[in-house]
N, C-alpha and C positions, 0 to 999 in steps of 0.2 A: 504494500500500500504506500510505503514510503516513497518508494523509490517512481511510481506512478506518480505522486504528487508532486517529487522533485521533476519528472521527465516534463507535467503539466505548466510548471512556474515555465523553466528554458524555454517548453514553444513560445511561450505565452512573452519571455522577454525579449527572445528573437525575434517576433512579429513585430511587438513595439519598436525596438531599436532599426527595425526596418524601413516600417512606415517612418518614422523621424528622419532617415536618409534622406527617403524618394520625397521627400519635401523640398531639400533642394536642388532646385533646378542646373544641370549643365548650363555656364556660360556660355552666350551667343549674343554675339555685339550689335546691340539696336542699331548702330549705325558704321556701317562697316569703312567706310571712307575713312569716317572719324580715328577708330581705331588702326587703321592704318598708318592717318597721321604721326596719331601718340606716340605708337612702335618704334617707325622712322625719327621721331625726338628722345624716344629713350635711347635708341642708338645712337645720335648725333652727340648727347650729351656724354654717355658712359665712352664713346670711341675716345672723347675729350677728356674722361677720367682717366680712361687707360694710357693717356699719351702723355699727360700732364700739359694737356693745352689749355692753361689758365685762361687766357682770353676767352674761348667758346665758354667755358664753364661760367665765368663771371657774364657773360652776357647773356646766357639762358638762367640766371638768379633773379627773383625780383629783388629791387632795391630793401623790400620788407621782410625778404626769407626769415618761415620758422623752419628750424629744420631739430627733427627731434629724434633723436638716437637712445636706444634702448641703455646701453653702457655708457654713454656717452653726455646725454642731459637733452638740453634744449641750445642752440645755437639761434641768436638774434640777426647779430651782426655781420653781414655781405662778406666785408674786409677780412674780419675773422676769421670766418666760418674757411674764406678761400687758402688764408694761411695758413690755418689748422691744416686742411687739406694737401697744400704744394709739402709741408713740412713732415706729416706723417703717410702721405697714400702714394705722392708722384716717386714713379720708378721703387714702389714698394709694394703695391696693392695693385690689382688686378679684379674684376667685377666679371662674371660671367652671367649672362639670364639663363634661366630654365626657358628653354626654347616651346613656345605657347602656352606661354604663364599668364601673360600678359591680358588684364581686363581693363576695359574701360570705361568709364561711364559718364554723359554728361551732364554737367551740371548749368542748369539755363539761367541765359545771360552773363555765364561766367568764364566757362569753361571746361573742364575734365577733371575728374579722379583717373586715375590711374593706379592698380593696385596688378601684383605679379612677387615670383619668388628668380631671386637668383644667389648665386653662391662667389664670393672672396676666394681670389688665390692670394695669400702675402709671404712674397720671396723670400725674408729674412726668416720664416718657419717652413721650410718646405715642407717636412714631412706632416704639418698639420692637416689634420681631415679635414674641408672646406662642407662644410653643412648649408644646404639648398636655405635659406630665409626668406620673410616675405616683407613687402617696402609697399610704401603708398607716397602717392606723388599725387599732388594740386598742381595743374596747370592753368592756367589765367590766358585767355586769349585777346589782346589789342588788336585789334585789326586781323592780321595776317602775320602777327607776332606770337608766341609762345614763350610764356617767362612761367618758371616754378618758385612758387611762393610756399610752399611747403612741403616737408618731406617728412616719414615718418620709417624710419629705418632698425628692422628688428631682425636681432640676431639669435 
């Protein structure tokens, strides 16, 4: 009897835990243009991390960047944030994305969220495991311009 009643709980917690899956929906980009855009700016910007081409990077920043790091805090400051950067990640760190990680979503009259998982190589630890993470990016659109005004990067 016992053992009937344990086998009734498991169906009964695997049906649950089920139905709570198929709740959410696969990712599929309302507007696929859009999401193309993003892509092509994640990549503009991270080729610019991986190269330490400060320039592109400071000029896809908004002048109001939050940019908020798990380990790291919150970052206000443009100036800062760039130096932190050239001083700890150029010719040390490495970004790779999880290839179709990448989500996008707009946000009206503003611009995008951008949420996706990619993984850190940092040369000074080679033999470090690099674990997939997931990031979120606010992008603001001026015109035919794209500036990141926030970032929220967790490791």
């Amino acid at each position: 009897m016992i053992k009937f009643f344990l086998f009734i709980i498991a169906l009964l917690m695997s049906f649950f835990s089920s139905a709570q899956v198929n709740e959410i929906q696969k990712y599929k980009p309302s507007d696929i243009k859009l999401h193309n855009e993003i892509v092509k700016m994640d990549a503009k910007y991270f080729n610019a991390y991986n190269t330490c081409d400060m320039q592109t990077q400071a000029d896809l920043y908004d002048e109001n960047i939050e940019f908020f790091h798990d380990k790291g805090g919150l970052a206000t400051d443009k100036k800062e944030l760039l130096k932190a950067l050239k001083e700890n990640i150029c010719n040390k760190v490495t970004r790779t994305l999880i290839k179709g990680s990448i989500e996008v979503y707009p946000i009206k009259d503003y611009g995008t969220i951008e949420i996706g998982y990619h993984k850190f190589f940092n040369k000074e630890e080679p033999n470090a495991k690099s674990i997939p993470s997931k990031f979120i990016v606010v992008w603001k659109k001026n015109k035919n311009d794209w500036k990141i005004t926030k970032v929220i990067s967790l490791h």
